[in-house]
C-alpha positions as CSV (number, residue, x, y, z in Angstrom):
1,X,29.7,8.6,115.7
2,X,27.3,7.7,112.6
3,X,24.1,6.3,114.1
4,X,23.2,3.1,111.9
5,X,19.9,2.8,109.8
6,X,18.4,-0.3,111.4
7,X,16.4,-2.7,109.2
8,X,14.0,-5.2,110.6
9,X,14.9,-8.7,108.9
10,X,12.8,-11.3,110.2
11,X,10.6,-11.1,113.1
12,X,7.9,-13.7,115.6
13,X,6.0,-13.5,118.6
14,X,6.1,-16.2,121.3
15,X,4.5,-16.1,124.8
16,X,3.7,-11.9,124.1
17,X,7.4,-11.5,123.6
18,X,9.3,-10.8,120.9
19,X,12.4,-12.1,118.7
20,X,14.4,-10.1,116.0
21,X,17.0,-10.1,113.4
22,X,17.6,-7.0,112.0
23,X,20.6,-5.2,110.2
24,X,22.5,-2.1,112.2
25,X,23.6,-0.3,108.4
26,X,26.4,2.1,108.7
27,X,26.3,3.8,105.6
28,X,29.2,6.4,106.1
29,X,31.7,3.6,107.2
30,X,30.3,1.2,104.9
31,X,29.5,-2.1,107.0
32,X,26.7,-3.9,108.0
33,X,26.3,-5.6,111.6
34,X,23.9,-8.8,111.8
35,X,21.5,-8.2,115.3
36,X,19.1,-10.9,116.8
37,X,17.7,-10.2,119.9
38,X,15.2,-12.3,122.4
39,X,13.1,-9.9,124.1
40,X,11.4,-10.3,127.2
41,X,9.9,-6.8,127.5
42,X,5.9,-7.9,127.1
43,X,4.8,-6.8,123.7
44,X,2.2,-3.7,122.8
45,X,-1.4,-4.4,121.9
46,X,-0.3,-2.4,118.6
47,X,2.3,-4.8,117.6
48,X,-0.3,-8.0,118.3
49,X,-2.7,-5.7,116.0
50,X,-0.4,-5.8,113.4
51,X,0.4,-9.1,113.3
52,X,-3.5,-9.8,113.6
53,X,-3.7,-7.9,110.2
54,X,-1.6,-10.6,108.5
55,X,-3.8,-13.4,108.6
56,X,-5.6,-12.7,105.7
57,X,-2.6,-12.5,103.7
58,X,-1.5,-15.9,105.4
59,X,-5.0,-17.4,104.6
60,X,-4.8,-16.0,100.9
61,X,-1.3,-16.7,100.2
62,X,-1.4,-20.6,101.2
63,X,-4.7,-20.9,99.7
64,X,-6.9,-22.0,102.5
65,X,-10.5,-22.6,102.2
66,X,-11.3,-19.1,104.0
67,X,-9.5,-17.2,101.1
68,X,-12.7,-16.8,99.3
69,X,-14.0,-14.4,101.8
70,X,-11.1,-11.3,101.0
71,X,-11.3,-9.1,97.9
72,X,-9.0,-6.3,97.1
73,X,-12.0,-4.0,99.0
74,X,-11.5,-6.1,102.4
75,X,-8.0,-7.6,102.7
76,X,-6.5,-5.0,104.6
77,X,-9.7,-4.0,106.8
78,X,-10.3,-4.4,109.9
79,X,-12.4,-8.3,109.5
80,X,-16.0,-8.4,110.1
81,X,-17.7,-10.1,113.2
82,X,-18.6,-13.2,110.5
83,X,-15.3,-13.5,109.3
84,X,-13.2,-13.2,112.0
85,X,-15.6,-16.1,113.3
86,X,-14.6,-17.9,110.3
87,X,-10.5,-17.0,110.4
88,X,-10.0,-17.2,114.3
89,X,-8.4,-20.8,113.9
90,X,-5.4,-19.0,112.1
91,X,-2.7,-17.2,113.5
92,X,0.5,-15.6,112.4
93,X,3.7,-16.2,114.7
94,X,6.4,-14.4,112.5
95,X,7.0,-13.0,109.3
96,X,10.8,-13.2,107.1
97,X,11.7,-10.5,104.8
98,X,13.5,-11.3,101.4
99,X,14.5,-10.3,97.7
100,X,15.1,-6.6,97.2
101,X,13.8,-3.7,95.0
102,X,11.4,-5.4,92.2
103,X,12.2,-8.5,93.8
104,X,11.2,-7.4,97.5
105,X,9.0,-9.9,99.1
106,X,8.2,-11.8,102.7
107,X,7.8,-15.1,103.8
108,X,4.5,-15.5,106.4
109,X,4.4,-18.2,109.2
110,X,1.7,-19.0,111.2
111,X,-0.3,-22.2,112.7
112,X,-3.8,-23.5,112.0
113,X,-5.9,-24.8,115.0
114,X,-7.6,-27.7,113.6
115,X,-10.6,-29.1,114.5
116,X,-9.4,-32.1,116.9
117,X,-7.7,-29.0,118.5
118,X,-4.1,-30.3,116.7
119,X,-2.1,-27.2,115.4
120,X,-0.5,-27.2,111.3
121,X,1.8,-25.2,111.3
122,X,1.7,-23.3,108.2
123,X,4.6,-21.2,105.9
124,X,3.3,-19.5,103.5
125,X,6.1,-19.2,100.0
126,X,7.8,-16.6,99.0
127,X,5.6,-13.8,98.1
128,X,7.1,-10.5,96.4
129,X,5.0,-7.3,96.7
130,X,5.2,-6.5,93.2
131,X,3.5,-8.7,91.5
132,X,-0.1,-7.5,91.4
133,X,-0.2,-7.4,87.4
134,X,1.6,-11.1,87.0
135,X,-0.7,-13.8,85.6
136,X,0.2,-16.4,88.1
137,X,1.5,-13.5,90.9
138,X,-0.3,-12.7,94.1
139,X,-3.2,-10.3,93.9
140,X,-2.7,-8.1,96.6
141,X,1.2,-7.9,96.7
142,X,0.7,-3.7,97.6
143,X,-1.8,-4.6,100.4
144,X,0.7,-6.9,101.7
145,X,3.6,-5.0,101.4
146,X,1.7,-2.1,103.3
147,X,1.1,-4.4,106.2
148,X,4.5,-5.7,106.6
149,X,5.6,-2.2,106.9
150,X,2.9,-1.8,109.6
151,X,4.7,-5.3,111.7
152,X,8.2,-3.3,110.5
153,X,7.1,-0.2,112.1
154,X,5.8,-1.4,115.4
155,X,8.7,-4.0,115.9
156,X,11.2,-1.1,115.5
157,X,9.0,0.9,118.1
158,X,9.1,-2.4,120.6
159,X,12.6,-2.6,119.9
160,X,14.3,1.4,119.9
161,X,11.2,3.2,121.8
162,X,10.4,0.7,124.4
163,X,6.7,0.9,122.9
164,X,6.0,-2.2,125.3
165,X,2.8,-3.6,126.8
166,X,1.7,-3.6,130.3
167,X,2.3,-6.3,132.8
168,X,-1.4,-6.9,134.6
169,X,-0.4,-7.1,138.2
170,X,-2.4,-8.1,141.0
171,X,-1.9,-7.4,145.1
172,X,-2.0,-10.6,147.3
173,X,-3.4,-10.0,150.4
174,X,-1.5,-11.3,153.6
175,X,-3.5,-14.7,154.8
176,X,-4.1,-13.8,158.6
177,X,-5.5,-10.8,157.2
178,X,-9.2,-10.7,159.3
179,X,-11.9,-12.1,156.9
180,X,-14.3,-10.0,158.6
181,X,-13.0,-6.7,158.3
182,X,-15.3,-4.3,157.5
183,X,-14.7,-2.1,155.2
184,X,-16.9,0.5,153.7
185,X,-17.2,0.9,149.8
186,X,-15.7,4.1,148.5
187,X,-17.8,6.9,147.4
188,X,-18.5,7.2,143.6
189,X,-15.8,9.1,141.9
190,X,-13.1,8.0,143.6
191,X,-10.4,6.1,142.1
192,X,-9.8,2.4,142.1
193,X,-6.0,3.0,143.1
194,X,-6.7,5.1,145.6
195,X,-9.6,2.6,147.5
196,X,-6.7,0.2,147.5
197,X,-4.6,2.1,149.4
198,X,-7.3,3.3,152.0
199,X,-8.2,-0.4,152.6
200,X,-4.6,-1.3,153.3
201,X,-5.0,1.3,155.6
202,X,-8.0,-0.2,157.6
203,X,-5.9,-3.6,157.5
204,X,-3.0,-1.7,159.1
205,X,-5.4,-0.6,161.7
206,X,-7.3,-3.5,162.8
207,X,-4.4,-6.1,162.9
């Protein structure tokens, strides 16, 4: 059986999960099948990363007052200390694909935490990647398109290769256990999962 081409549509983060619309092609038989799926699998640092990495193209795009601080040199860099200061009240919460070939472009959305601590939500318009050279076109439509296929790439990771995050657990102790047990620190060297398990122990012991 032909295994489709699968082509991320639209994608947004919520709570560290994920939601997605993407196209299963099937070249060979000629059809297309329409996929959305609500994830609950906690999502990768990567994919957050990537994500991250669009908020100067938000900022740009919609013309906020920050856009001043990315050139061509910076906008797809890792931000400075001072300007990630200055862009932390942005965030982008999904991204829409659209057009095709020449005409190939995304739609950002995000959210702007305001200074009485209100949220804008913000969408940014349509913005094709090629159209660098236009006089009225976005400047850094190949920057943008570059990190879209970054979000692309790790959502189709989260999504096919189970490239998730990890859940931080924690161990609740029982409540009668004795308060003044005493229990000697490890020596150095030895590993944090294995002193958990050795102080179980001592629990075990003393109850």
């Amino acid at each position: 059986m032909e295994n489709p081409k699968n082509v991320i549509e639209k994608a947004s983060l919520r709570a560290d999960r994920c939601e997605v619309t993407y196209k299963e092609k099937y070249t060979e038989a000629n059809y297309t099948n329409e996929v959305s799926k609500k994830c609950d699998q906690i999502i990768h640092s990567d994919l957050k990363a990537a994500f991250a990495a669009l908020v100067p193209f938000l900022v740009t795009v919609t013309e906020q007052p920050e856009a001043k601080l990315f050139n061509r040199s910076n906008i797809d860099s890792v931000p400075t200390e001072a300007i990630q200061k200055e862009i932390d009240k942005y965030v982008v919460t999904g991204y829409s694909h659209g057009g095709s070939d020449e005409s190939a472009g995304v739609t950002i959305i995000g959210q702007k935490i305001l200074k009485s601590g209100q949220v804008l939500n913000l969408i940014a318009p349509f913005t094709k990647f090629s159209s660098d050279d236009a006089v009225d076109g976005y400047s850094y439509g190949s920057e943008l398109d570059l990190a879209i296929q970054r979000c692309d790439w790790e959502v189709s990771e989260y999504l096919f290769s189970e490239k998730y995050g990890v859940k931080q657990e924690q161990l609740d102790f029982e409540s009668d256990a004795p308060v003044d047990a005493n229990i000697e620190p490890k020596k150095k060297g030895k590993g944090r999962k294995k002193m958990n398990i050795e102080e179980a122990k001592v629990f075990d012991e003393t109850a």
